[in-house]
C-alpha positions as CSV (number, residue, x, y, z in Angstrom):
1,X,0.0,0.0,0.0
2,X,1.8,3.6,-0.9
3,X,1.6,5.9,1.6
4,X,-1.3,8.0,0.3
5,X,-3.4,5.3,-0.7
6,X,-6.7,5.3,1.9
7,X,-7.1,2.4,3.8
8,X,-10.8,1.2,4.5
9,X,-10.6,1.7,8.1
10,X,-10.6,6.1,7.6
11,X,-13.9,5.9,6.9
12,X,-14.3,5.9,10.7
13,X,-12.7,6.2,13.9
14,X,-13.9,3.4,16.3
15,X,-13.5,4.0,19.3
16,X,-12.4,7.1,19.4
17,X,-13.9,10.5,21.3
18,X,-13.6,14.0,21.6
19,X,-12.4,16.1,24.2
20,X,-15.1,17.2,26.9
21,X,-13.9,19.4,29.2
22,X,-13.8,22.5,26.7
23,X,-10.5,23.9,26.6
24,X,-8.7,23.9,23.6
25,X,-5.1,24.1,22.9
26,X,-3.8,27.5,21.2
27,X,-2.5,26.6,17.7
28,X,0.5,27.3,16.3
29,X,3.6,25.5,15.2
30,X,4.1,21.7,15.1
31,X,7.6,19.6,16.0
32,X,7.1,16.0,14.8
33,X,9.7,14.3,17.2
34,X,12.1,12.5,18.2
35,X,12.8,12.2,14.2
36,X,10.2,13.6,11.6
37,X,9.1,11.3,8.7
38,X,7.5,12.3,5.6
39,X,4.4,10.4,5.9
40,X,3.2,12.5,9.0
41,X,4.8,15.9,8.1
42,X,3.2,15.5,5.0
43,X,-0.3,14.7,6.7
44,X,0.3,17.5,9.1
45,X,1.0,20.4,6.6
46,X,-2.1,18.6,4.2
47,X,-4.4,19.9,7.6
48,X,-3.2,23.2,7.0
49,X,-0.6,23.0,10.0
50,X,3.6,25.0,10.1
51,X,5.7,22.1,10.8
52,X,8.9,23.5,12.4
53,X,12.0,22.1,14.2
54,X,10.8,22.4,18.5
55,X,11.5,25.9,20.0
56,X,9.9,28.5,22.3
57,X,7.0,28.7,19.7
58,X,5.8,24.7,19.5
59,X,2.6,24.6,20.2
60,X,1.7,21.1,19.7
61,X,4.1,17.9,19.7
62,X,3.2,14.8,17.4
63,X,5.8,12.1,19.4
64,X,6.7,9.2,16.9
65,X,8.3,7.2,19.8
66,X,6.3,4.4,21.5
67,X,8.8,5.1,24.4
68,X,11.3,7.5,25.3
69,X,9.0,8.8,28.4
70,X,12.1,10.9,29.6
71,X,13.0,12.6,26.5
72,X,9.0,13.8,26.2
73,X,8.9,14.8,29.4
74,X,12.3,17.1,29.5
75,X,10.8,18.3,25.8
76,X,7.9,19.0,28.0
77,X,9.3,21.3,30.7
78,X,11.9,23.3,28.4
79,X,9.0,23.9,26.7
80,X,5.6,24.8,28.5
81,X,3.9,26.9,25.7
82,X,3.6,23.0,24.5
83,X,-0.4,22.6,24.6
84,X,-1.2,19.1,22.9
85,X,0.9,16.1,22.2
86,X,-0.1,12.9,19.6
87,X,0.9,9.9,20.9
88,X,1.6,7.0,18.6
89,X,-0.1,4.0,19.7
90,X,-3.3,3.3,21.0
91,X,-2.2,2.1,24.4
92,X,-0.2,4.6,26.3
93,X,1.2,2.8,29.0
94,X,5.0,3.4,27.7
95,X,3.8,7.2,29.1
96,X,1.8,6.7,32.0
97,X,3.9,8.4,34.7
98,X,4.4,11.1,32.3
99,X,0.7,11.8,31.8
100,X,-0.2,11.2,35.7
101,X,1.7,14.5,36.2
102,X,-0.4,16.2,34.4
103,X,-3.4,14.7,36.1
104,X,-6.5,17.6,36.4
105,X,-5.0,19.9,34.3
106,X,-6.6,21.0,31.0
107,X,-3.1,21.3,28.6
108,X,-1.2,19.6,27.7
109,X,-4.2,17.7,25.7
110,X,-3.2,14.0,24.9
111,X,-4.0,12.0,22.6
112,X,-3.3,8.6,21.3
113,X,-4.2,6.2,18.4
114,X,-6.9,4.7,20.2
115,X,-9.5,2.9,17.7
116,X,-7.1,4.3,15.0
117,X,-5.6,1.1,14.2
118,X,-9.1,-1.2,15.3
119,X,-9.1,-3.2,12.0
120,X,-5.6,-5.4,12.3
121,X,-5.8,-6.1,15.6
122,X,-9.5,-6.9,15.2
123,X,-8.5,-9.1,12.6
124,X,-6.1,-10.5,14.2
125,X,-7.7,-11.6,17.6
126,X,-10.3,-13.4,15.3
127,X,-7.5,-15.2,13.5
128,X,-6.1,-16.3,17.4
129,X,-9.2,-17.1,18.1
130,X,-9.9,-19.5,15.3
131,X,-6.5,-21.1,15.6
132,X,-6.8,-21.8,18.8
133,X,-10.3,-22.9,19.0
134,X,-8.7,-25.6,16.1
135,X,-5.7,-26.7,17.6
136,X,-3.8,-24.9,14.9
137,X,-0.2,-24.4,17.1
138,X,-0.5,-28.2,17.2
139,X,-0.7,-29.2,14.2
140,X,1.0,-26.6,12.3
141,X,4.1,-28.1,14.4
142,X,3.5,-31.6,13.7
143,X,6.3,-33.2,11.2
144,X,4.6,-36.2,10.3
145,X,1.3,-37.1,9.4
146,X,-0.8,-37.9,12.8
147,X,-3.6,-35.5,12.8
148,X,-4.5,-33.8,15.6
149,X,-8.5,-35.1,15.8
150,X,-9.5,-32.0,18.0
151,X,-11.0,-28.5,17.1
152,X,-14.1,-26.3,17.8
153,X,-16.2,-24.3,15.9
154,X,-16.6,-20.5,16.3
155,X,-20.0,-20.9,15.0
156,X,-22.6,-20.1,18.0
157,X,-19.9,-20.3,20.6
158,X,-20.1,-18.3,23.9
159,X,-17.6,-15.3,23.9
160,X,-16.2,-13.0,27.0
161,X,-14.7,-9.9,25.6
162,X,-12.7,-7.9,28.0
163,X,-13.4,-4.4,27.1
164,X,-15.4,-2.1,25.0
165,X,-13.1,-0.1,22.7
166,X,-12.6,0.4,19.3
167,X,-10.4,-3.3,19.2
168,X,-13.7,-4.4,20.8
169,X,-16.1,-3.1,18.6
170,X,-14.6,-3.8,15.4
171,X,-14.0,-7.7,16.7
172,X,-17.9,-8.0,17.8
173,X,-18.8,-6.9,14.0
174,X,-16.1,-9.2,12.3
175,X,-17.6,-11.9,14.7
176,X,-21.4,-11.6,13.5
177,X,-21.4,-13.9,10.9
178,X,-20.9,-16.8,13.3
179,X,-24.0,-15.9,15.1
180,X,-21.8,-16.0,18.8
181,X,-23.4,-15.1,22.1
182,X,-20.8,-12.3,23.5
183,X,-21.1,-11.3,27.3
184,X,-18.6,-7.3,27.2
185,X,-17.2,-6.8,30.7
186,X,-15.5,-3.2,31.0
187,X,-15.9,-0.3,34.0
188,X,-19.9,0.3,33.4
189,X,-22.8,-2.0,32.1
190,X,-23.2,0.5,29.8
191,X,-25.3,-1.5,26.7
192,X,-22.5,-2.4,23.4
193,X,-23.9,-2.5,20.5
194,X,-23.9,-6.6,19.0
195,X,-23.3,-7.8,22.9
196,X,-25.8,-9.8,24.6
197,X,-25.0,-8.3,27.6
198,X,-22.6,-6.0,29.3
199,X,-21.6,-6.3,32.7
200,X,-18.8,-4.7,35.0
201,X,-15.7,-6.0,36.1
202,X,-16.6,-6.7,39.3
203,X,-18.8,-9.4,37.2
204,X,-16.2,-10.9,35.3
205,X,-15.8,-13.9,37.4
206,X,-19.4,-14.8,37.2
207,X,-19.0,-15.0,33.5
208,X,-16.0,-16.4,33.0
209,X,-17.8,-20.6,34.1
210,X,-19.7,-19.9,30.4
211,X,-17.0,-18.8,27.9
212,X,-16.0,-20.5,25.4
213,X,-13.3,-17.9,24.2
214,X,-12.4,-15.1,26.6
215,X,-10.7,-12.5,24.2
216,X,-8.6,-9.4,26.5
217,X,-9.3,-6.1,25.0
218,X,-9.0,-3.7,27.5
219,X,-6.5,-0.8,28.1
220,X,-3.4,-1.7,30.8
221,X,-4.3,0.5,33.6
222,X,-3.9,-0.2,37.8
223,X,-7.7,-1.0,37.4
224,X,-6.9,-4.0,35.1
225,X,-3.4,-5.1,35.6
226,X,-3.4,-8.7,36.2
227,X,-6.6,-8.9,35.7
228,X,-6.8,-12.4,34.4
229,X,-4.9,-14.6,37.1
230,X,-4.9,-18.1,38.5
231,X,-8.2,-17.6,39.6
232,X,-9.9,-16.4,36.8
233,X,-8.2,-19.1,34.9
234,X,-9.3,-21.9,36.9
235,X,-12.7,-20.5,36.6
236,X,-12.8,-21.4,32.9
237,X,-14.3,-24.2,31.1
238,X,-11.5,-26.9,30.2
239,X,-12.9,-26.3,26.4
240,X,-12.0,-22.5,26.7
241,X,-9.6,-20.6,25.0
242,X,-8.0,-17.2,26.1
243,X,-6.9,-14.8,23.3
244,X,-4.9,-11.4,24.6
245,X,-4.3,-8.5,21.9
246,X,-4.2,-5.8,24.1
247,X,-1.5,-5.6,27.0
248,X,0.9,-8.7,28.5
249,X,0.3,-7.1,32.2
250,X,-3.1,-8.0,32.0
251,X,-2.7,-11.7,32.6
252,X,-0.7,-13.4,34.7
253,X,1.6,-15.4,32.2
254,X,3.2,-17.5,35.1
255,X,-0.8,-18.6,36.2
256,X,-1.3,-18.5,32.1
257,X,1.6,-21.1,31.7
258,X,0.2,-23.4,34.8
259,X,-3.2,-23.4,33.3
260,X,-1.9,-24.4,29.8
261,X,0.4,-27.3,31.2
262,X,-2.3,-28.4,33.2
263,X,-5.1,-28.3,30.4
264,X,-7.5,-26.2,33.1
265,X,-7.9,-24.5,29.4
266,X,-7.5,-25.9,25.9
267,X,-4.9,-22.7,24.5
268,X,-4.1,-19.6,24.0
269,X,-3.6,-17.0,21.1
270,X,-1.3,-14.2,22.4
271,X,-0.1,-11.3,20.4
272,X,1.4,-9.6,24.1
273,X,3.1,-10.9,26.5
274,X,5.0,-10.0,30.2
275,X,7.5,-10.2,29.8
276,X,7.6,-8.7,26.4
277,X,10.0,-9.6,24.1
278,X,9.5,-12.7,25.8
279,X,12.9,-14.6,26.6
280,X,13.4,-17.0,24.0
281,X,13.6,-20.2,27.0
282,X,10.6,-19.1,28.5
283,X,7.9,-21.7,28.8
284,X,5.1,-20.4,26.9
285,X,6.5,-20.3,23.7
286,X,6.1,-24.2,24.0
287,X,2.9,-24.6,26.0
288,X,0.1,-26.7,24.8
289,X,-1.6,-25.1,21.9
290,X,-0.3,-22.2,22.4
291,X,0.4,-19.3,19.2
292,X,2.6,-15.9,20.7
293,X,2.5,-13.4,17.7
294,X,5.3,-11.6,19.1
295,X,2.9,-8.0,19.6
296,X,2.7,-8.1,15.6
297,X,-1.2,-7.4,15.3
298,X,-0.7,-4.3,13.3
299,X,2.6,-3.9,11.4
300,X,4.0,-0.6,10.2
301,X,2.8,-1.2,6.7
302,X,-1.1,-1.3,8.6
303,X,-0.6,1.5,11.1
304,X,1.7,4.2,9.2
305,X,-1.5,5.6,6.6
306,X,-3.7,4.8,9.7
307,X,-2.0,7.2,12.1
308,X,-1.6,9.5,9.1
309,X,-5.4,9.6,9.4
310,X,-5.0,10.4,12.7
311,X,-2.8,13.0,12.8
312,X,-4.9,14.7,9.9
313,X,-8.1,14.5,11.9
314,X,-6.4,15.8,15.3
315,X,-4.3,19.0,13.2
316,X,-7.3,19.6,12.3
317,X,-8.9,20.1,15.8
318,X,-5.6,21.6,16.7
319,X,-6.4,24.5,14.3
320,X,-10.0,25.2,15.7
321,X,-12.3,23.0,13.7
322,X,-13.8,20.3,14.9
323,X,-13.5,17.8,17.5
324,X,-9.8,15.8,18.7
325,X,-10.4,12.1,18.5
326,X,-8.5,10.0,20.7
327,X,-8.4,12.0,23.5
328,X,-6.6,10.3,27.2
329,X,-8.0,10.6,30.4
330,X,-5.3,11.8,32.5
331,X,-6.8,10.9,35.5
332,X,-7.4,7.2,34.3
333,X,-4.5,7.0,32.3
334,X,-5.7,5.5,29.3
């Protein structure tokens, strides 16, 4: 795909949402940093914005990095007229003890990627989820011919999906065709739309005795760090599969591991992992039917024209028309 073809996700922003609490950053000049590249100064100047090397008159900050929390945050107090800042990735973990600091305040405005890049890793949790629900891992590593005489269908299976974002959203439409029952657990039982139900965390235990799949699709915040443990594990059916595409630090990969070994669950699709990279001897690379994607959901070929889109939409906003999608919570940190 070039750079300025349109991918069918711009369309819309899942998951995305606009800032709320009225005050909008002054606009001015833009730094793209720590190193500029030409797909996002280019999609920056196309929304009218002055992309300029960082000084005394930056204004707003798009940060290419999916780390380098010290280097923002220096960037940050040499230069206070600073008023918004892109983040990169959906998930902005890498920054949270940057963005706690700025905690009740109105500027700095942050924003992320969130239900920029929906589509892949959509795509890809359903692709975990069929391969583990079919004992793919197996029998992709088998070297001679003695099939594997296991597998589940997706079709009209019972699905627990751990959160309610853009990720989320765009997995409960791909899943439709296969007429599933899906049970969304996130912070409020706030109705999503193609879920059964919706229930709050504090649920998630009652639900987890009726899944088929369980499918982690939440943002990594204190609220949800090791949320799935050896308890929640041995809660599930022996039939079950777990599929993570969000954050390694929501499950326990030590109770993961146990469970696997054990067969308390049949497998597991991960795409993230804790530790991540995961050590080459570590035992989950070899647990039973078991697939670890090594955090490639989305590559750089998928995200690069869909943060493009991004950063269009939010310069956009950043010059006084329209809405910023995306927008973090500083106080919840996601």
């Amino acid at each position: 795909m070039s750079e300025t073809a349109r991918h069918p996700g711009e369309h819309r922003d899942l998951g995305a949402r606009s800032a709320s609490n009225g005050a909008r950053p002054t606009p001015g000049p833009i730094a793209v940093l720590p190193r500029a590249k030409d797909l996002f100064v280019d999609a920056a100047r196309e929304a009218g914005a002055s992309v300029e090397p960082l000084s005394e008159h930056t204004r707003g900050v798009i940060w290419l990095s999916a780390g380098r929390e010290d280097e923002l945050r220096a960037i940050l107090q040499a230069n206070p007229g600073i008023e918004w800042v892109q983040l990169p990735w959906a998930g902005v973990d890498a920054f949270s003890g940057l963005i706690a600091e700025y905690a009740g305040r109105d500027l700095p405005l942050w924003t992320s990627a969130k239900g920029a890049y929906s589509e892949p890793v959509a795509e890809h949790a359903l692709a975990l989820t069929l391969s583990a629900l079919r004992f793919i891992p197996a029998k992709a590593r088998a070297t001679s011919w003695e099939p594997v005489m296991r597998g589940t269908s997706l079709y009209g299976r019972r699905i627990v999906l751990i959160g309610a974002g853009g990720i989320a959203r765009e997995f409960i439409r791909l899943v439709a065709p296969f007429e599933t029952d899906i049970t969304v657990v996130r912070r409020t039982d706030a109705p999503v739309p193609g879920a059964a139900r919706t229930v709050t965390a504090a649920q998630l235990d009652e639900v987890l005795p009726e899944a088929d799949v369980v499918v982690v699709a939440a943002a990594l915040a204190s609220t949800s760090a090791r949320l799935i443990g050896q308890r929640q594990l041995g809660l599930m059916k022996p039939s079950a599969v777990l599929v993570n595409i969000a954050r390694g630090g929501i499950v326990d990969t030590d109770a993961l591991v146990a469970a696997l070994e054990a067969g308390a669950i049949a497998g597991a699709g991960v795409d993230v992992t804790a530790p991540e990279p995961l050590p080459d001897d570590h035992p989950l690379w070899q647990a039973p039917n078991t697939v670890v994607t090594m955090h490639a959901a989305d590559t750089p070929d998928m995200t690069g024209p869909l943060l493009a889109t991004r950063v269009r939409s939010n310069v956009t906003a950043f010059l006084g028309e329209g809405d910023f999608v995306g927008v973090v919570d500083t106080e919840a940190g996601y």
